[in-house]
C-alpha positions as CSV (number, residue, x, y, z in Angstrom):
1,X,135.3,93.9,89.4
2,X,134.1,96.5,91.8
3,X,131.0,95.5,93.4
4,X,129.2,97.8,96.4
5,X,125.5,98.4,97.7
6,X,125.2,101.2,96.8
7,X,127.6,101.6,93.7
8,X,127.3,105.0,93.2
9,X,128.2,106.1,95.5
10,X,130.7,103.9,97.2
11,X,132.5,104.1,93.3
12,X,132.6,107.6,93.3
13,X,134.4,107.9,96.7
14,X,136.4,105.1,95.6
15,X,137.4,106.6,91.8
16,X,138.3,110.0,93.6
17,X,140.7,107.9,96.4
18,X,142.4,106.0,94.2
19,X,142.9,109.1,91.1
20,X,144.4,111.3,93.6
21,X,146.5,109.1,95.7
22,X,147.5,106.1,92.9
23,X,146.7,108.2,90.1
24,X,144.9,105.2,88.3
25,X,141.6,103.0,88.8
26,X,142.0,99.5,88.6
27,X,138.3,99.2,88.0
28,X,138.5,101.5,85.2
29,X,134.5,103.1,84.7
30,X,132.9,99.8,85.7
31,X,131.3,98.5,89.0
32,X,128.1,96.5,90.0
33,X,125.2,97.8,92.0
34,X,123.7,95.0,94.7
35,X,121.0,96.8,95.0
36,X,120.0,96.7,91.1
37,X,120.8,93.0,91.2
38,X,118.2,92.5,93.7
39,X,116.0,94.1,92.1
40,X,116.3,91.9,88.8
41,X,116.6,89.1,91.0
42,X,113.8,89.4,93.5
43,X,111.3,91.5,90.9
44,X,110.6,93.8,94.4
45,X,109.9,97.6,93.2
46,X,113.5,99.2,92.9
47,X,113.2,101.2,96.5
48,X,112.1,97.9,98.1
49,X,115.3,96.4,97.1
50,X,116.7,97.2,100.6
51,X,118.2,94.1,102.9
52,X,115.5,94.0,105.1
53,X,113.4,92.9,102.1
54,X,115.9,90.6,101.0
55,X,115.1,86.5,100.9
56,X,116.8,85.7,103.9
57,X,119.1,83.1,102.7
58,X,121.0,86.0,100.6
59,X,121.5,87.8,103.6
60,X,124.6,86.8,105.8
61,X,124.3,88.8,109.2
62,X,127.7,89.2,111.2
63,X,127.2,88.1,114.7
64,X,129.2,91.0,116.2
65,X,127.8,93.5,113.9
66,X,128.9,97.4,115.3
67,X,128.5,99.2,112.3
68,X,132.3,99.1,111.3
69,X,133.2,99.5,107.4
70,X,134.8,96.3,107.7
71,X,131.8,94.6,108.8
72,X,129.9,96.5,105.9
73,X,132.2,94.8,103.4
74,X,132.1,91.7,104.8
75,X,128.6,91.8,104.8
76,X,128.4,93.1,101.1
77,X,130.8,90.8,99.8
78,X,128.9,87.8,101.1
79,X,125.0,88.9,100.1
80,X,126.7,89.4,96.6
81,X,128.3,85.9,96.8
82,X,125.1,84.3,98.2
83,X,123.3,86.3,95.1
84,X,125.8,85.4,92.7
85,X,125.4,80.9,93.7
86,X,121.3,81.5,93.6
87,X,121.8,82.8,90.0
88,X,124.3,80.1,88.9
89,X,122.0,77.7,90.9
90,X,118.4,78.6,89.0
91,X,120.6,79.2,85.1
92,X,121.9,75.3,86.1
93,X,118.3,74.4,86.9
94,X,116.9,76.1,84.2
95,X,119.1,74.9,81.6
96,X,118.6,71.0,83.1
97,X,114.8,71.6,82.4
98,X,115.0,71.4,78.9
99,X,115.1,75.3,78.3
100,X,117.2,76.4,75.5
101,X,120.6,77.3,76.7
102,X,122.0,81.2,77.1
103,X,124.9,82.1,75.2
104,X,125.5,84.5,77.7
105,X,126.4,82.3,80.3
């Protein structure tokens, strides 16, 4: 699963790497926007889906933070696995309340 804040454009820099120098993507034509999961999540307007308007318990800051692409994945990767518990966390809530339970799950 690819999975970037923004998607398009971090999978479009990422689909042209990986075509010209392994002359296949792995994540064939699919990835995951952050930001448009926020913005399902937190029901902010779309351009107010920025981390600064995040709930802060999605947001994991790096102590050391200098702006380094590592740093920017690290952080990425854990706002999406902080996203990713909250929405297991309400579905498990939701379905212990009695609502009807999603297939889709």
């Amino acid at each position: 699963m690819f999975v970037a804040y923004p998607a398009g454009f971090d999978f479009t820099y990422m689909f042209w790497y990986m075509m010209r120098f392994a002359e296949r993507c792995p994540f064939s034509w699919s990835a995951l926007d952050i930001k448009t999961l926020a913005f399902a999540m937190t029901g902010l307007p779309y351009r107010k889906g920025i981390k600064p308007s995040l709930p802060k318990l999605l947001i994991r800051r790096i102590a050391a933070y200098a702006r380094r692409t590592r740093d920017d994945a690290i952080e990425q990767g854990a706002l999406f696995c902080n996203m990713l518990a909250e929405l297991r966390a309400s579905h498990a809530a939701a379905n212990t309340s009695g609502q009807p339970d999603n297939p889709a799950n």
